[in-house]
C-alpha positions in Angstrom: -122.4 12.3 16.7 -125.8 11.9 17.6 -126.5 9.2 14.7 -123.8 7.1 16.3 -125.4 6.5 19.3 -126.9 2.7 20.0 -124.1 1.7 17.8 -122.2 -1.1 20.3 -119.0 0.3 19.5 -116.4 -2.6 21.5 -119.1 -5.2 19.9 -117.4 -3.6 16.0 -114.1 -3.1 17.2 -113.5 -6.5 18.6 -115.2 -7.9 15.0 -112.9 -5.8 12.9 -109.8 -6.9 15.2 -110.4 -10.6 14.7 -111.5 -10.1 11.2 -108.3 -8.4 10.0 -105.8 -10.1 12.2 -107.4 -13.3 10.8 -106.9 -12.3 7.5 -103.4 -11.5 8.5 -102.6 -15.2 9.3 -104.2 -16.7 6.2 -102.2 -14.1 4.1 -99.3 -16.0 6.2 -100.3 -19.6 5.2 -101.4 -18.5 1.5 -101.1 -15.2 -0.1 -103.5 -15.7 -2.7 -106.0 -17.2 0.2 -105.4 -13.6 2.2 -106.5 -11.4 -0.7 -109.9 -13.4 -1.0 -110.4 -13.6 2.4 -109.7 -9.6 2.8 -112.2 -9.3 -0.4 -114.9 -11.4 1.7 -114.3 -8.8 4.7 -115.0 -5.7 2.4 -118.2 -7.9 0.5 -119.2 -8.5 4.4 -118.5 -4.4 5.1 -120.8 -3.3 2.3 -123.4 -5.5 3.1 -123.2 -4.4 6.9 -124.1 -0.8 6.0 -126.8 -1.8 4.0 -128.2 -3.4 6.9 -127.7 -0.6 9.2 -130.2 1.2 6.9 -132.6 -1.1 6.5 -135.6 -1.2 8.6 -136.0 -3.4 11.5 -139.1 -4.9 11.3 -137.7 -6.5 8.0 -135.8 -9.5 9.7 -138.9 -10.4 11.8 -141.3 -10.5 8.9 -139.2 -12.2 6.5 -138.0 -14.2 9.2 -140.0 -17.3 7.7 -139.1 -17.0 4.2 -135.0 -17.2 5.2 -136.0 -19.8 7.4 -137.5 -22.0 4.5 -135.1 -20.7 2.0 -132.3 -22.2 4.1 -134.0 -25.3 4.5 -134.5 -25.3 0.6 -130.7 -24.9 -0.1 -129.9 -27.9 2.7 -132.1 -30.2 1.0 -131.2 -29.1 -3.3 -127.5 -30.8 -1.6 -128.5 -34.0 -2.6 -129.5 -33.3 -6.3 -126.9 -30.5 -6.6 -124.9 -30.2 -3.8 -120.6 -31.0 -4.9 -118.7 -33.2 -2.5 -115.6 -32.0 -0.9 -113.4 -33.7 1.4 -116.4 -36.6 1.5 -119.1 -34.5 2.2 -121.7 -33.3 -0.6 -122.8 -29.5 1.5 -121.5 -27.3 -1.2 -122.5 -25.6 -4.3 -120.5 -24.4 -7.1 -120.5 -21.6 -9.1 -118.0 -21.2 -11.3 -114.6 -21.1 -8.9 -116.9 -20.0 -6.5 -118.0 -22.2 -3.7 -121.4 -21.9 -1.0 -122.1 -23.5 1.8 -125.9 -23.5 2.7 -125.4 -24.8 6.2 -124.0 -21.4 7.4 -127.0 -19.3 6.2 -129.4 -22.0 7.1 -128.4 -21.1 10.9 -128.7 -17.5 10.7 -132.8 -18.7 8.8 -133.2 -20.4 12.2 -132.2 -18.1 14.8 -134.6 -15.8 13.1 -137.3 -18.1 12.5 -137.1 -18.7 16.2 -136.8 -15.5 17.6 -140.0 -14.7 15.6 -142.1 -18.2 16.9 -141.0 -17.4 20.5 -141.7 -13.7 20.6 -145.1 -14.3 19.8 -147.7 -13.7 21.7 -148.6 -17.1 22.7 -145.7 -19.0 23.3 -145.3 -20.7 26.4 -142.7 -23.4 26.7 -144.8 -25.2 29.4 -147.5 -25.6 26.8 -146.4 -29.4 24.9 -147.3 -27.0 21.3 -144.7 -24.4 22.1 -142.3 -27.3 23.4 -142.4 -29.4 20.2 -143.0 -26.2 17.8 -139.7 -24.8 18.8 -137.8 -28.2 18.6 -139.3 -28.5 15.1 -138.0 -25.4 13.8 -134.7 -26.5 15.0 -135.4 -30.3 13.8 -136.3 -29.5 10.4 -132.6 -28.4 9.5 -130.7 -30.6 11.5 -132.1 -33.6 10.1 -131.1 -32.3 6.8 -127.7 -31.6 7.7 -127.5 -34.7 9.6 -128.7 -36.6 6.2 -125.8 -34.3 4.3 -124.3 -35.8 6.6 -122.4 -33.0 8.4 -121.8 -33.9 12.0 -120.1 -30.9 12.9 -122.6 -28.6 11.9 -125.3 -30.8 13.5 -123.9 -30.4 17.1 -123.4 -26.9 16.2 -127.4 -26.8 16.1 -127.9 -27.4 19.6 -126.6 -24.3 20.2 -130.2 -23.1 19.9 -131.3 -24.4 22.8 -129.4 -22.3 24.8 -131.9 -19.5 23.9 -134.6 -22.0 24.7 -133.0 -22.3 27.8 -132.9 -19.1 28.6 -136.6 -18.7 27.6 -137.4 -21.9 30.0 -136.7 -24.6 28.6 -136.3 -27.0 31.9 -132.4 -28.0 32.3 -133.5 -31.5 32.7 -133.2 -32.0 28.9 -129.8 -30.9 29.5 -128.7 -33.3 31.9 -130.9 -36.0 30.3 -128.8 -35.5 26.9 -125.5 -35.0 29.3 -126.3 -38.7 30.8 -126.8 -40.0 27.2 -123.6 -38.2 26.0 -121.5 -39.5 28.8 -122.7 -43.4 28.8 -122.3 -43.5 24.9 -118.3 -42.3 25.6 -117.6 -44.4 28.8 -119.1 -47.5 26.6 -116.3 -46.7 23.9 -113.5 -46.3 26.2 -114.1 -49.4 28.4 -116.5 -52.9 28.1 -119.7 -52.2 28.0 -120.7 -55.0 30.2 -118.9 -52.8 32.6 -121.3 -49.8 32.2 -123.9 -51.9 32.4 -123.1 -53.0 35.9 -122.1 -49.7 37.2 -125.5 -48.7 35.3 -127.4 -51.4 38.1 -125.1 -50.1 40.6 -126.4 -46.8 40.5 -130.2 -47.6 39.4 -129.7 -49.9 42.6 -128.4 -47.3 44.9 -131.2 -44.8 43.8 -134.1 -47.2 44.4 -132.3 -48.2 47.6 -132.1 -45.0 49.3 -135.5 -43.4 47.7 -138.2 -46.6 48.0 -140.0 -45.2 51.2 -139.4 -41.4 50.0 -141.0 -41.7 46.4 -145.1 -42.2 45.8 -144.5 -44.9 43.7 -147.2 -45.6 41.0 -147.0 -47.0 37.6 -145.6 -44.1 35.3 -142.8 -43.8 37.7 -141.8 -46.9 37.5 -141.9 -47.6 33.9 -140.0 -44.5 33.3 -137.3 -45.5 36.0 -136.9 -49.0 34.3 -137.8 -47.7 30.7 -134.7 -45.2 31.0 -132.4 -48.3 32.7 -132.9 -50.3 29.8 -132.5 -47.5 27.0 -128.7 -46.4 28.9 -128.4 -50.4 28.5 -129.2 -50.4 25.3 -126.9 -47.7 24.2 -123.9 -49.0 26.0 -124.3 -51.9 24.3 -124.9 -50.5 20.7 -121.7 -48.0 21.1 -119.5 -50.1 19.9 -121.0 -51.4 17.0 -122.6 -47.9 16.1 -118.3 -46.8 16.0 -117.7 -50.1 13.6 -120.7 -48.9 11.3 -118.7 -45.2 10.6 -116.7 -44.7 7.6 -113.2 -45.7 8.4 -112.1 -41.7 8.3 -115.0 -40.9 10.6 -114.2 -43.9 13.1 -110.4 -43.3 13.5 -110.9 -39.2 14.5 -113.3 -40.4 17.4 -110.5 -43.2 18.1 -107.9 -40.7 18.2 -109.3 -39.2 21.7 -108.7 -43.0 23.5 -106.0 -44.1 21.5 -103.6 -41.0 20.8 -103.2 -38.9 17.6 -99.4 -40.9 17.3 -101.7 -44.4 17.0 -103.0 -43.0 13.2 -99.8 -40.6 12.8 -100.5 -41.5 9.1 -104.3 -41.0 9.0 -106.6 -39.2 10.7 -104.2 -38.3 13.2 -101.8 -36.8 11.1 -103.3 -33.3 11.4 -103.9 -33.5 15.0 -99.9 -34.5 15.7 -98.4 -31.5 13.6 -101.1 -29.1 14.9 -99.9 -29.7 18.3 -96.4 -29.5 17.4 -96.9 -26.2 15.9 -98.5 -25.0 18.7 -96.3 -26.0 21.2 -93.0 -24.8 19.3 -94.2 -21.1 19.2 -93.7 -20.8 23.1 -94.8 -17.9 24.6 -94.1 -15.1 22.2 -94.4 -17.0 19.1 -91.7 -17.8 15.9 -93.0 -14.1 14.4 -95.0 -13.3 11.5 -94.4 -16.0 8.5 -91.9 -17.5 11.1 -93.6 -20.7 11.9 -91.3 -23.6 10.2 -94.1 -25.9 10.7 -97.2 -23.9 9.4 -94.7 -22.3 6.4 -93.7 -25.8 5.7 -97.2 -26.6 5.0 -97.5 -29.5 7.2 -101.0 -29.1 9.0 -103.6 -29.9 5.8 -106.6 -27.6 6.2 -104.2 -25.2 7.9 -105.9 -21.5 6.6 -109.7 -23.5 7.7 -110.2 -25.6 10.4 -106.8 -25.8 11.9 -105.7 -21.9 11.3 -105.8 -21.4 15.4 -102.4 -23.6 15.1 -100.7 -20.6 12.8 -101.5 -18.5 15.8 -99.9 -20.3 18.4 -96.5 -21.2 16.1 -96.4 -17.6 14.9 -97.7 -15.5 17.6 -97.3 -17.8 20.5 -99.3 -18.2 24.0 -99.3 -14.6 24.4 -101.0 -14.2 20.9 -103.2 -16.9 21.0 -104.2 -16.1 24.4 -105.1 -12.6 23.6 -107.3 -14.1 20.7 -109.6 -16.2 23.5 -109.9 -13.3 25.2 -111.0 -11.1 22.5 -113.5 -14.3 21.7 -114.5 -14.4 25.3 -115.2 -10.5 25.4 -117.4 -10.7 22.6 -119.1 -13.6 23.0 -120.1 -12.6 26.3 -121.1 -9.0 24.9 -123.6 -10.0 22.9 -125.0 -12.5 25.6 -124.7 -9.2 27.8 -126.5 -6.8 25.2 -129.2 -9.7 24.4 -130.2 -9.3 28.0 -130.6 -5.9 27.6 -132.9 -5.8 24.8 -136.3 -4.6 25.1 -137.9 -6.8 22.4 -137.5 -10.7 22.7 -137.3 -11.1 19.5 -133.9 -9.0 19.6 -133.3 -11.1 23.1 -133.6 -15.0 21.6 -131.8 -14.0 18.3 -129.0 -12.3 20.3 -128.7 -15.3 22.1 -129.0 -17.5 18.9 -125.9 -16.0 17.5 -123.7 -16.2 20.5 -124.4 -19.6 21.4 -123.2 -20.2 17.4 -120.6 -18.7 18.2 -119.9 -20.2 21.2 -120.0 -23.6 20.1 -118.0 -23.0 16.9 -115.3 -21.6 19.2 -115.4 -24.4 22.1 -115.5 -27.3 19.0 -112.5 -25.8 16.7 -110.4 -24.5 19.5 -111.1 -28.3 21.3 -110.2 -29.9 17.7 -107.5 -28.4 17.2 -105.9 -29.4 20.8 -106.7 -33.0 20.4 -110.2 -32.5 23.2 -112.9 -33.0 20.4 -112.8 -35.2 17.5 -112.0 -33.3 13.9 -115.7 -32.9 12.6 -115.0 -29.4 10.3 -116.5 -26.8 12.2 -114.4 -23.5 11.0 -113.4 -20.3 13.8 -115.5 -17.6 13.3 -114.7 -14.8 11.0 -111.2 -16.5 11.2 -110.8 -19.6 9.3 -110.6 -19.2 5.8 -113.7 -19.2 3.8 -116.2 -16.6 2.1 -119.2 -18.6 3.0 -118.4 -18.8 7.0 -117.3 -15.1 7.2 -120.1 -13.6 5.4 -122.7 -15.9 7.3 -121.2 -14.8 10.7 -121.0 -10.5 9.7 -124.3 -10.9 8.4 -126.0 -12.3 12.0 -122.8 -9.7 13.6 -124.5 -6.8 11.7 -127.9 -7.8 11.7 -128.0 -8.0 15.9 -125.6 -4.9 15.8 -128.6 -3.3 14.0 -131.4 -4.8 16.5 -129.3 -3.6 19.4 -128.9 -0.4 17.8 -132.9 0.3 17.1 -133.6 -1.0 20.8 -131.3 1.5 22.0 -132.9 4.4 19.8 -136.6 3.5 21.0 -138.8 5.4 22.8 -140.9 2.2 24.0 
């Protein structure tokens, strides 16, 4: 039918395969859990056909007032926000939850897109530079008061659209450096980074003194970064002791082993593992999985519901899940680059970076690679917040892709 035409149709039928087969395996873990989480997918359904026939133009001019509506409910945490599981970034209705932080990100990626599809943005102008890293600061620092750490790192998935709108990679590999001396400092002495810190300052100066026009701005910013990676070695440690004792022992499960805290913060980590590796490569079958069905993984239908795949379904299953993943994150990258508009473009690219990092985090949590910091799988992990926050920005790109596709421009 001609009305169907711009509609991505493998973008909606990978979305309706990981949505059902998602609500498939929480009905596994908890039955009553299933029938909300299939009543969130029909909520999420209804609302995706009401966006389909809205107009366009909508999410760009109203892209401010989500943006500083999200920000609002972030910040009316701290006066009303209830705390769950330590952490005070949720509302409560009734026996209904909300978490803010979910919508907040789809307010950003379209307060972006708007700010950089204007007509004078320029990322090599310093206003466009630190405009842009305002809209993304503004929320952060409220979640990062909240504080949710998970959700903060999933923030920085918004400067992959920067990136890909020219933001210079050097702020990349500045923040890789940072990343990477703050880790090796916890792992080993950090008078030892230090030295292999001079080593390689050494080295640098060594082989680039008659190569570099050295003058004073060069050389303050050589030594001024020396002394900040010094500086942060040194203050890693003692930054780990000043973490709430929960918080401390899932970073010290990467260098220590999730046996080490078997009866703390490891404890998930060791059964989620266990459950994973006893599915082999077909999987225990459906409601199978002695491990998941004995309830042993806490938080097993949220953060850790990829484990119920790999017990129940096994590496085949949970492979096949990636993959569908990897297909659709790379689709809308794919159909973002097609887009005619950049507002369409940075918002397409907003959503699957989100999505990206939500998958790289849980998937890397639940395998012991990433410390547990509560970042749910997308449309999969239980919880009406989450799902309807990712169908919303599936259906509202779904609906940019579709208008691009339909115009005559």
């Amino acid at each position: 039918m001609k009305w169907t035409e711009g509609i991505d149709k493998l973008g909606i039928f990978i979305y309706l395969a990981i949505s059902l087969f998602a609500i498939a395996n929480i009905y596994s873990v908890d039955e009553g859990l299933g029938k909300k989480q299939l009543m969130f997918f029909c909520i999420s359904l209804v609302v995706g056909i009401l966006i389909f026939f809205m107009r366009t133009k909508f999410f760009e001019n109203f892209a401010s007032i989500m943006y500083v509506a999200g920000v609002l409910l972030l910040v009316g945490l701290f006066p009303f926000g209830t705390e769950i599981l330590g952490q005070k970034n949720w509302y409560r209705f009734g026996g209904f939850t909300m978490q803010p932080v979910e919508f907040a990100k789809i307010g950003t990626a379209l307060m972006l897109a708007n700010y950089v599809s204007g007509p004078n943005f320029n990322l090599q102008i310093r206003k466009s530079l630190w405009t842009s890293f305002a809209i993304i600061g503004v929320p952060a620092i409220a979640v990062l008061a909240i504080p949710d750490v998970g959700s903060l790192l999933v923030f920085t998935a918004f400067f992959i659209a920067l990136f890909r709108e020219g933001l210079s990679g050097w702020y990349f590999g500045i923040a890789g450096i940072f990343a990477l001396v703050f880790l090796v400092a916890l792992a080993i002495d950090p008078t030892y980074v230090i030295i292999g810190l001079a080593a390689i300052y050494g080295l640098f100066i060594l082989f680039n003194f008659f190569k570099i026009h050295w003058h004073i701005m060069k050389v303050i910013t050589i030594f001024g970064s020396f002394l900040l990676l010094c500086g942060l070695a040194f203050s890693a440690p003692k930054i780990l002791e000043k973490l709430p004792k929960h918080q401390r022992e899932r970073i010290e499960v990467l260098y220590k082993g999730e046996k080490a805290f078997r009866d703390t913060s490891g404890y998930n980590l060791l059964y989620s593992k266990t459950a994973i590796g006893s599915g082999g490569f077909f999987g225990k079958g459906y409601k199978e999985g002695s491990v998941t069905q004995g309830k042993f993984v806490p938080e097993q239908e949220t953060d850790y519901i990829f484990c119920t795949v790999g017990e129940e379904w096994g590496f085949f299953g949970a492979s096949m899940l990636v993959i569908f993943y990897a297909v659709f994150i790379g689709r809308i990258y794919y159909l973002s680059e097609r887009q005619k508009s950049a507002f369409n473009r940075v918002f397409g690219y907003c959503f699957a970076s989100i999505l990206f990092m939500h998958f790289i985090i849980n998937l890397g949590m639940v395998m012991g690679l990433f410390p547990t910091v509560g970042i749910p799988l997308p449309f999969f992990s239980y919880g009406g917040s989450s799902f309807l926050a990712f169908s919303l920005m599936t259906f509202i790109f779904f609906k940019l892709n579709y208008a691009d596709r339909n115009s005559l421009v």
